[in-house]
N, C-alpha and C positions, 0 to 999 in steps of 0.2 A: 504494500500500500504506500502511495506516492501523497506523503502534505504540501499545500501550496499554502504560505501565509503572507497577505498582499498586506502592505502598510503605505501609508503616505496620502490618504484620501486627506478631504478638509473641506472647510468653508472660506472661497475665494470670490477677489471681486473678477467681473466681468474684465477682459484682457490680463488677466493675473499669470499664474503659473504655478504647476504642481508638477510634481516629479511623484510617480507610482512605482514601490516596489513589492516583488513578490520572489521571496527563497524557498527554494524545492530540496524536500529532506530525499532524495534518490544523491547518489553519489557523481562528483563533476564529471564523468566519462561519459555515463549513459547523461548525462544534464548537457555536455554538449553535441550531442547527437540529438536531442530531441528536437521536434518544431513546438515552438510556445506560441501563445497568443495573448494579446486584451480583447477581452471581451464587455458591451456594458448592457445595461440594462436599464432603458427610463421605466416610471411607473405607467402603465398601458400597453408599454410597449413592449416587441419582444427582444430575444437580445441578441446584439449584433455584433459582427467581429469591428473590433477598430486598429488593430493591428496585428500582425503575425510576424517571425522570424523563426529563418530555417537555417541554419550555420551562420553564413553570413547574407544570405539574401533577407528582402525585409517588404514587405507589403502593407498598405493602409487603405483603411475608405476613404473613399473620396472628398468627406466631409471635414476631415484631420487632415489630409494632406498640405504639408507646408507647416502646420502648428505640432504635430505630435511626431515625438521621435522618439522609436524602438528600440532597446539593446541591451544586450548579456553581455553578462560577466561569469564564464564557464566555472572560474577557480573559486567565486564564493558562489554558485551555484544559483543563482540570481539575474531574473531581468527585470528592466526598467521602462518605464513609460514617460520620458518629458514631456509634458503637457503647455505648450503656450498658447497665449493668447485666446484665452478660455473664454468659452461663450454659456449662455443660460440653457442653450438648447444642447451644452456638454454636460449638463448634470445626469447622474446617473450613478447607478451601484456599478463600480468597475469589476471584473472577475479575470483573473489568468488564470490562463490552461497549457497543460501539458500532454503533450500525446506522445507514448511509448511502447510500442510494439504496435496491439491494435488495442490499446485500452486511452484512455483519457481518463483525468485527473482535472480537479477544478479548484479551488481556493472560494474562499468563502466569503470574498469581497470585503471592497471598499468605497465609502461613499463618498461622492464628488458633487459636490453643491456649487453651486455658482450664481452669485447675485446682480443683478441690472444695475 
């Protein structure tokens, strides 16, 4: 069994900034072989990837793109989410994932507010 524990949510203003991390209790070898992602979730809505990283390749929605930047750190077993220029429609419970063999692992989220 694979823990993911995400830290760094918060109450931020609008064009602010938050840095998202999440450490994976699997050891750095398999940690850097895996594909990770962000994941979030507003309330209503469903929840949707906002970004993923595969070794070194790194993919976002469209709606991040330019403000959010993806990236691990293999040896403390950890990726990150920099968050800029945060907007209200970025609020959302954030969640990382990890996928390993054919199973996935989730974290148990963090919350990202963002006020006008």
């Amino acid at each position: 069994q694979v823990q993911l524990v995400e830290s760094g949510g918060g109450l931020v203003q609008a064009g602010g900034s938050l840095r998202l991390s999440c450490a994976a209790s699997t050891n750095s070898f398999i940690f850097s072989l895996s594909p990770m992602g962000w994941y979030r979730q507003a309330p209503g809505k469903q929840r949707e990837l906002v970004a993923s990283i595969t070794g070194g390749s790194t993919n976002y929605a469209d709606s991040v793109k330019g403000r959010f930047t993806i990236s691990r750190d293999n040896a403390k077993k950890t990726v990150y989410l920099q968050m800029n220029s945060l907007k209200p429609e970025d609020a959302a419970v954030y969640y990382c994932r990890i996928q390993i063999g054919g199973y996935e692992y989730w974290g148990q989220g963090t919350q990202v507010t963002v006020s006008s």
